[in-house]
Chimera marker file (.cmm) of the C-alpha trace (Angstrom):
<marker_set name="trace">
<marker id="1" x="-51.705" y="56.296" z="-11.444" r="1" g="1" b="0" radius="0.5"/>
<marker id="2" x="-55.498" y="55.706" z="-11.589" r="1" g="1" b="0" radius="0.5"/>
<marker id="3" x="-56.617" y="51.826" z="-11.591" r="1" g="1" b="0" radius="0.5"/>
<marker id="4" x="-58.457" y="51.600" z="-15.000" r="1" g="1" b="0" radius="0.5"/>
<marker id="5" x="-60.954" y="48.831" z="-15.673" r="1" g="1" b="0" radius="0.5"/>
<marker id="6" x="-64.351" y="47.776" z="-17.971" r="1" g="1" b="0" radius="0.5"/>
<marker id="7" x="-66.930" y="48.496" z="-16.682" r="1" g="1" b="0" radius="0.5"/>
<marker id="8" x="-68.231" y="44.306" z="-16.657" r="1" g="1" b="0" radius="0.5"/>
<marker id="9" x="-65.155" y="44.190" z="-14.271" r="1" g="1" b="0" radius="0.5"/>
<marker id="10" x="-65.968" y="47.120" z="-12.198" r="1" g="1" b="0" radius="0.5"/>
<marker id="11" x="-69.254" y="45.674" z="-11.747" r="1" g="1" b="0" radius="0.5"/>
<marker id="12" x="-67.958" y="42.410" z="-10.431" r="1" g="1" b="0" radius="0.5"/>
<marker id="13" x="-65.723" y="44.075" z="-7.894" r="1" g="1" b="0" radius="0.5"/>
<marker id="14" x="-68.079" y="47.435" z="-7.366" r="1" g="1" b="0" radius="0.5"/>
<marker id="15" x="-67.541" y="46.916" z="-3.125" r="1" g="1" b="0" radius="0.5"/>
<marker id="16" x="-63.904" y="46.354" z="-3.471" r="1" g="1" b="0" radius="0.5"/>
<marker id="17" x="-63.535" y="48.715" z="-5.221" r="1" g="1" b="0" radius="0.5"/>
<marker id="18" x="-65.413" y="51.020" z="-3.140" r="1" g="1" b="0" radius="0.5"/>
<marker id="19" x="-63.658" y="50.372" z="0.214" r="1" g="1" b="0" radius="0.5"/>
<marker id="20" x="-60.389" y="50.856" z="-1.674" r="1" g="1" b="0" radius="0.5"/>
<marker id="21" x="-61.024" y="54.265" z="-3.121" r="1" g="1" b="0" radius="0.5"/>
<marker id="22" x="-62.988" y="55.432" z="0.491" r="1" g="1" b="0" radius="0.5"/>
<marker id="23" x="-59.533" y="53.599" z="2.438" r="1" g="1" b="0" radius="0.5"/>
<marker id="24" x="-57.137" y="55.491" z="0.349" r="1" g="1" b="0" radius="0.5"/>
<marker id="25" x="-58.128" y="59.216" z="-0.117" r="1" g="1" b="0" radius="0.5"/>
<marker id="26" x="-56.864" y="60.224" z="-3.539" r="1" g="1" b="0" radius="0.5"/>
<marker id="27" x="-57.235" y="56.862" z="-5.350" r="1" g="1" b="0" radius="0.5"/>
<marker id="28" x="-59.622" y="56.775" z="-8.149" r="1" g="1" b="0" radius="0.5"/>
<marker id="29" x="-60.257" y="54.252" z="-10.372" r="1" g="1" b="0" radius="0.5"/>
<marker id="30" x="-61.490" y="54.567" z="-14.157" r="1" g="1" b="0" radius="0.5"/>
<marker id="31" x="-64.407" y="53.043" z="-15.746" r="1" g="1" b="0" radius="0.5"/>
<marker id="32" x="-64.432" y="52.879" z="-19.552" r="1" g="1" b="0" radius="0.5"/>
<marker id="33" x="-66.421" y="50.801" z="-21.771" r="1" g="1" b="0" radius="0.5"/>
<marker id="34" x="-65.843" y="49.126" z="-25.142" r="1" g="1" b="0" radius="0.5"/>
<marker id="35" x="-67.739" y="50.578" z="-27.539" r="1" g="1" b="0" radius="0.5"/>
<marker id="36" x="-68.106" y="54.249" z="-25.772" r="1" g="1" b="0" radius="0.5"/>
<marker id="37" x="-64.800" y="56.758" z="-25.699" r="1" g="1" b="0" radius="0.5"/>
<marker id="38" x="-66.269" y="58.375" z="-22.690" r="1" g="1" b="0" radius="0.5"/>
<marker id="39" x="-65.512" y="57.017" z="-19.422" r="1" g="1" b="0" radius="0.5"/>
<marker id="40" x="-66.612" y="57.741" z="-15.521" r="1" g="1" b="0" radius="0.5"/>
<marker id="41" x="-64.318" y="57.950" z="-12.041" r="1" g="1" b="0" radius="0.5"/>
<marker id="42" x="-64.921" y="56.740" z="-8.873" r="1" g="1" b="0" radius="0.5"/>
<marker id="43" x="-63.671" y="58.369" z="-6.188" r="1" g="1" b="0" radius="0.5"/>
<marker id="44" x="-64.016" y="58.549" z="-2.294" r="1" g="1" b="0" radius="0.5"/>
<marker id="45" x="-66.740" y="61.546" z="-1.612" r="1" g="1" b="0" radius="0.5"/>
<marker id="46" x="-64.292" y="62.912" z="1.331" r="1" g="1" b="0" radius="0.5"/>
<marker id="47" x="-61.415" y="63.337" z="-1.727" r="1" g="1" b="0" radius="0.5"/>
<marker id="48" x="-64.072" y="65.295" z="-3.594" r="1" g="1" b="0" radius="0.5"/>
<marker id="49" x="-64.679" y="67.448" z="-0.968" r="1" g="1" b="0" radius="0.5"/>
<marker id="50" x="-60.685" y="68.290" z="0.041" r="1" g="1" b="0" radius="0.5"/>
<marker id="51" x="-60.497" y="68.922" z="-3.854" r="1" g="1" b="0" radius="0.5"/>
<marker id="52" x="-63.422" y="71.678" z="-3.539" r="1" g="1" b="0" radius="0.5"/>
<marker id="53" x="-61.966" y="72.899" z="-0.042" r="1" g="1" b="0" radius="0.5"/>
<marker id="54" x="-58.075" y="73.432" z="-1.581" r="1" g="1" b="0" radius="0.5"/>
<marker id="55" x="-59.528" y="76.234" z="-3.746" r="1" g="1" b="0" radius="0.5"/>
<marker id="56" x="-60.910" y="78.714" z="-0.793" r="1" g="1" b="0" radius="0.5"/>
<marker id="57" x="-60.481" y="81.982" z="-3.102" r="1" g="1" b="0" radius="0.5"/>
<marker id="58" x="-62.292" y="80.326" z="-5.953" r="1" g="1" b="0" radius="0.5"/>
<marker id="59" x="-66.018" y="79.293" z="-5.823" r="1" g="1" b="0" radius="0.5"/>
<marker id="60" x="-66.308" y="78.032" z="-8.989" r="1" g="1" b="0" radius="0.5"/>
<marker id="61" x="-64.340" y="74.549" z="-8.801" r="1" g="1" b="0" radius="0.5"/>
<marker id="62" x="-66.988" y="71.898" z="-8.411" r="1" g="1" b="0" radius="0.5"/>
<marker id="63" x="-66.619" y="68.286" z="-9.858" r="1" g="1" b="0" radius="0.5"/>
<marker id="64" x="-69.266" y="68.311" z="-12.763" r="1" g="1" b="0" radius="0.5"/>
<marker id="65" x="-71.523" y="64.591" z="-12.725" r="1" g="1" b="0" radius="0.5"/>
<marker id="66" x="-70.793" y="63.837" z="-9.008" r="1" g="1" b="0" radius="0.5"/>
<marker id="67" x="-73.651" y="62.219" z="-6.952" r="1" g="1" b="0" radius="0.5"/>
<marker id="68" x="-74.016" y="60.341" z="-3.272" r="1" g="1" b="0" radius="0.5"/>
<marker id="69" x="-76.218" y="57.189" z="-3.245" r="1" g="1" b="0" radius="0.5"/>
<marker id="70" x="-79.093" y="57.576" z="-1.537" r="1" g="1" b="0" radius="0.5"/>
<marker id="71" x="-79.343" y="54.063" z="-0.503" r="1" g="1" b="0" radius="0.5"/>
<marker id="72" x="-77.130" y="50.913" z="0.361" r="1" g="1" b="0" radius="0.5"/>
<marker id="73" x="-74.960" y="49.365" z="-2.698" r="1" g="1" b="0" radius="0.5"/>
<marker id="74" x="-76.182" y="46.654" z="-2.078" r="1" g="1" b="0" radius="0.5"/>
<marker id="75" x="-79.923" y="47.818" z="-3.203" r="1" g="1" b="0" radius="0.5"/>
<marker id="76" x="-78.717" y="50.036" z="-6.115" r="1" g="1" b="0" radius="0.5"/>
<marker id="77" x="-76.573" y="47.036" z="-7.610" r="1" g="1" b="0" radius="0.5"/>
<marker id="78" x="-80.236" y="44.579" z="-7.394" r="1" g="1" b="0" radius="0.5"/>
<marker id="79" x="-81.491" y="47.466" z="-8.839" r="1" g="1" b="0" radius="0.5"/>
<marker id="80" x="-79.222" y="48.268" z="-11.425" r="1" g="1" b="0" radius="0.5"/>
<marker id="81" x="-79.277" y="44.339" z="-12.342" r="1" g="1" b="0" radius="0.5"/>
<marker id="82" x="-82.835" y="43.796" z="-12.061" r="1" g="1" b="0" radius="0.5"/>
<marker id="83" x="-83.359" y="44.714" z="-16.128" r="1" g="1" b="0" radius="0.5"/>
<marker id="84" x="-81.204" y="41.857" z="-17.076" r="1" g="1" b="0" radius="0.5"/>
<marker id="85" x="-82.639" y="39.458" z="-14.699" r="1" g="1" b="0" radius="0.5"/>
<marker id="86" x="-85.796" y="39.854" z="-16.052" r="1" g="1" b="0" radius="0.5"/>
<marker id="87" x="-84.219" y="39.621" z="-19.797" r="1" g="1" b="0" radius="0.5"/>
<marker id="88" x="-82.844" y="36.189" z="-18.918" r="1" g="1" b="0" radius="0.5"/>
<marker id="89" x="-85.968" y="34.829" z="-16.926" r="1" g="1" b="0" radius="0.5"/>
<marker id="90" x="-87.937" y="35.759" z="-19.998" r="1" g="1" b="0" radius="0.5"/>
<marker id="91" x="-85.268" y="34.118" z="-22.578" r="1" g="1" b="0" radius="0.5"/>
<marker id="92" x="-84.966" y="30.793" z="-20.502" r="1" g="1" b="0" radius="0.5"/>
<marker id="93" x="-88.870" y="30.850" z="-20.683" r="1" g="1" b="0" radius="0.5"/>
<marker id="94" x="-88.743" y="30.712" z="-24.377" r="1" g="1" b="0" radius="0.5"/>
<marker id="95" x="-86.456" y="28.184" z="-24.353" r="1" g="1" b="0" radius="0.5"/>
<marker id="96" x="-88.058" y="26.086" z="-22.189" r="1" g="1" b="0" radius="0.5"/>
<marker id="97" x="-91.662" y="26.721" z="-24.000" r="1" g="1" b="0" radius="0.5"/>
<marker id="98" x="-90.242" y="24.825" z="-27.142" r="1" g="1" b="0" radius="0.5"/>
<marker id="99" x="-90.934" y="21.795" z="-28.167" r="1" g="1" b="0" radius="0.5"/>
<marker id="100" x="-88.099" y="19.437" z="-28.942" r="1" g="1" b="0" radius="0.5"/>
<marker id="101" x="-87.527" y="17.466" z="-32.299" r="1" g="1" b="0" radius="0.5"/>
<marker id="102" x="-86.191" y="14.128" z="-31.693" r="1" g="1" b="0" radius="0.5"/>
<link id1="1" id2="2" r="1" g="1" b="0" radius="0.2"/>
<link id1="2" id2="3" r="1" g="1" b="0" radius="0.2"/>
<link id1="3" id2="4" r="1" g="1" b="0" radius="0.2"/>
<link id1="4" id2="5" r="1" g="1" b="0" radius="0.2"/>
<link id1="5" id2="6" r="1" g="1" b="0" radius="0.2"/>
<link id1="6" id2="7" r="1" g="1" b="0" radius="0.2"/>
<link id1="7" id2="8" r="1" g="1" b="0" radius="0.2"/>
<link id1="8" id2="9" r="1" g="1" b="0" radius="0.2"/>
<link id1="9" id2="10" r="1" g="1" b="0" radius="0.2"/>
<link id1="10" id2="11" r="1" g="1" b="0" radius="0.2"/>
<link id1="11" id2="12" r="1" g="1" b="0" radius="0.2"/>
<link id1="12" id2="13" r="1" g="1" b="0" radius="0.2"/>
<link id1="13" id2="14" r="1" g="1" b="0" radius="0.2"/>
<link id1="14" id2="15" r="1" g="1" b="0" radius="0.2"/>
<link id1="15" id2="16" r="1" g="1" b="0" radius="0.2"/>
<link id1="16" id2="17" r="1" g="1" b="0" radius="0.2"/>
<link id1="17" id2="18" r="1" g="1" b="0" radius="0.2"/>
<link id1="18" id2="19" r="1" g="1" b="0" radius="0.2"/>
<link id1="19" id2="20" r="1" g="1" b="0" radius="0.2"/>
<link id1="20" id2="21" r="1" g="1" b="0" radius="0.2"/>
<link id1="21" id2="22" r="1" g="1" b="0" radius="0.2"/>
<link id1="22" id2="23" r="1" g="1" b="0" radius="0.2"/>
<link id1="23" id2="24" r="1" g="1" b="0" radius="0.2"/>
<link id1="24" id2="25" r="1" g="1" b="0" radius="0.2"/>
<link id1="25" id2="26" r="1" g="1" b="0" radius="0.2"/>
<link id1="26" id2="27" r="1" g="1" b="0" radius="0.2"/>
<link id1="27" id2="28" r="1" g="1" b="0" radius="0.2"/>
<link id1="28" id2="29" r="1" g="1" b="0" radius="0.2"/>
<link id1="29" id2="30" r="1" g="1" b="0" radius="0.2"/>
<link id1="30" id2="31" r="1" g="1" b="0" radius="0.2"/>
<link id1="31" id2="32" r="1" g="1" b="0" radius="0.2"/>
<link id1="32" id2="33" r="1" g="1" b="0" radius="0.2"/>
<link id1="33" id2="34" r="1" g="1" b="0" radius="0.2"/>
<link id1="34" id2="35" r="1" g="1" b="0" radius="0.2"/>
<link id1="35" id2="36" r="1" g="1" b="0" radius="0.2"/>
<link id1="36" id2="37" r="1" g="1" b="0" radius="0.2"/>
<link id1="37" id2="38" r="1" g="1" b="0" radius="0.2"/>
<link id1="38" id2="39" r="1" g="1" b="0" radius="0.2"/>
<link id1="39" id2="40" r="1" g="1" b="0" radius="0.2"/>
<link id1="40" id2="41" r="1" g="1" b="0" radius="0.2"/>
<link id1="41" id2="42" r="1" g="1" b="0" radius="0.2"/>
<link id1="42" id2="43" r="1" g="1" b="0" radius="0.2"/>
<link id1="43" id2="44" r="1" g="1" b="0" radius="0.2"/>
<link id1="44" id2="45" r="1" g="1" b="0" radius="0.2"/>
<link id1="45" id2="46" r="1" g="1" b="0" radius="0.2"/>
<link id1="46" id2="47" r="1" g="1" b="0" radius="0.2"/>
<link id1="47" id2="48" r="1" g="1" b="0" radius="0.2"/>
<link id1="48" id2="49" r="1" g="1" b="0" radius="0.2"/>
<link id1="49" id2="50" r="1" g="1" b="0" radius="0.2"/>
<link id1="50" id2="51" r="1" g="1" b="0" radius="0.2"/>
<link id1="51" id2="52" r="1" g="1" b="0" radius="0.2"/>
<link id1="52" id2="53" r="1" g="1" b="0" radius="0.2"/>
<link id1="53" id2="54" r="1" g="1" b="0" radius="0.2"/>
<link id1="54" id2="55" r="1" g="1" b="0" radius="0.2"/>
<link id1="55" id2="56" r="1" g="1" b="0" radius="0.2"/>
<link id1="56" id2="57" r="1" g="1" b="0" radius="0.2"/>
<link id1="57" id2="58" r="1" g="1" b="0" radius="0.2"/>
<link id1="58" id2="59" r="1" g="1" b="0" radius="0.2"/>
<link id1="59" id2="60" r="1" g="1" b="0" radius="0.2"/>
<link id1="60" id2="61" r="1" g="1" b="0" radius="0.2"/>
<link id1="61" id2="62" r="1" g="1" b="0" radius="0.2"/>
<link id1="62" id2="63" r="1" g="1" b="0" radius="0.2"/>
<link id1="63" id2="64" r="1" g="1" b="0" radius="0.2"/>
<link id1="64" id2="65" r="1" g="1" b="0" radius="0.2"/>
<link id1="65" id2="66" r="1" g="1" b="0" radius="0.2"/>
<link id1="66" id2="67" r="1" g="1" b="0" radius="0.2"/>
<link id1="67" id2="68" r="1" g="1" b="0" radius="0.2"/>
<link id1="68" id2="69" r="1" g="1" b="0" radius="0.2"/>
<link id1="69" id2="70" r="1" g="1" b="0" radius="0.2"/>
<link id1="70" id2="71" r="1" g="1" b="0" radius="0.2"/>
<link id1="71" id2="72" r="1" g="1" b="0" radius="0.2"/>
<link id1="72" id2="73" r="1" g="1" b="0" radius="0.2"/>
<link id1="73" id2="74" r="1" g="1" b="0" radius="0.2"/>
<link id1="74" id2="75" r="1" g="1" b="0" radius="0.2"/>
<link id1="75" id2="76" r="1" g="1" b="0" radius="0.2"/>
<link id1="76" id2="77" r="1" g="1" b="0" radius="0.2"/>
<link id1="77" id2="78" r="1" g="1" b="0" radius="0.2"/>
<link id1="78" id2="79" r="1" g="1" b="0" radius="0.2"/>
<link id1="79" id2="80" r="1" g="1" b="0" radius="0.2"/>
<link id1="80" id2="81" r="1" g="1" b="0" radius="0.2"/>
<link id1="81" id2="82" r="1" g="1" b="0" radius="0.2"/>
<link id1="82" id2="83" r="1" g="1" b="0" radius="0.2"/>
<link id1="83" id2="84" r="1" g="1" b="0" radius="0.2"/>
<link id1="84" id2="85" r="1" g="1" b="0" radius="0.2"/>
<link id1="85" id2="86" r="1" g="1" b="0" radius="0.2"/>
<link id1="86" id2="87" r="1" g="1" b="0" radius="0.2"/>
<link id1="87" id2="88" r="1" g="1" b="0" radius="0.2"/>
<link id1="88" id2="89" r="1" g="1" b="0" radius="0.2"/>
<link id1="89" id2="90" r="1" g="1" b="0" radius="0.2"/>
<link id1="90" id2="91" r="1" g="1" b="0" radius="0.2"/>
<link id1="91" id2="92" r="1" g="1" b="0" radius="0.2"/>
<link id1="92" id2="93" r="1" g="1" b="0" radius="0.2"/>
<link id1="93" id2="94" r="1" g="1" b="0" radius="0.2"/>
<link id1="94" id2="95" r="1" g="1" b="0" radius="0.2"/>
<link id1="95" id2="96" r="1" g="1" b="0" radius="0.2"/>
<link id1="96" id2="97" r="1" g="1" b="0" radius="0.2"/>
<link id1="97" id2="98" r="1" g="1" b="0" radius="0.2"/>
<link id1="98" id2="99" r="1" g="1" b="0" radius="0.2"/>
<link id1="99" id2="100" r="1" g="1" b="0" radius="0.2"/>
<link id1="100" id2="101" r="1" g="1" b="0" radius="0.2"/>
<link id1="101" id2="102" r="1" g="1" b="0" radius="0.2"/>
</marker_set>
C-alpha cells in the first residue's frame, strides 16, 4: 500500500522520501492536498521505466505528467521556497516599520 501524506509533510521529508522510493523499486508515495481532490505520486524513475518496459507489444503505455529534475533537490527545493521567503522578509519588514503605541 502506497505511503500517503500532505503535501506540507512531503515537503519536510522531500529527501527521505526520495531515497526511500529510489531504495525500494515499486514504492510510491501519495501527495494530496487539503483543499484540492487531485493528488500527485512519487515514484523511483527506474520503476517508471520497468512499468513502460513490461508492455513490449504495446507502445502506447506511458505514465502521463512524469518529469526528471534537471538539477540537484537541493536547488529546486531553494527554488521552490524562494516565493515564500521573500513573502515573509517583506511581512516582518512591515512589522518592524511600525511604530509602537505605548
Amino acid at each position: 500500500m502506497a505511503k500517503r501524506m500532505l503535501i506540507s509533510a512531503a515537503r519536510k521529508q522531500l529527501f527521505d522520501l526520495f531515497d526511500e522510493v529510489v531504495a525500494n523499486s515499486g514504492r510510491r508515495v501519495v501527495i494530496g492536498r487539503r483543499d484540492v481532490t487531485s493528488e500527485a505520486v512519487l515514484i523511483g524513475l527506474n520503476y517508471v521505466e520497468q512499468l513502460e518496459r513490461a508492455r513490449p507489444g504495446s507502445s502506447t503505455f506511458k505514465l502521463q505528467g512524469s518529469a526528471r529534475a534537471l538539477t540537484s533537490p537541493e536547488l529546486l527545493v531553494e527554488e521552490l521556497r524562494a516565493p515564500q521567503a521573500q513573502h515573509w522578509r517583506e511581512k516582518l519588514r512591515t512589522f518592524s516599520s511600525k511604530k509602537v503605541k505605548r
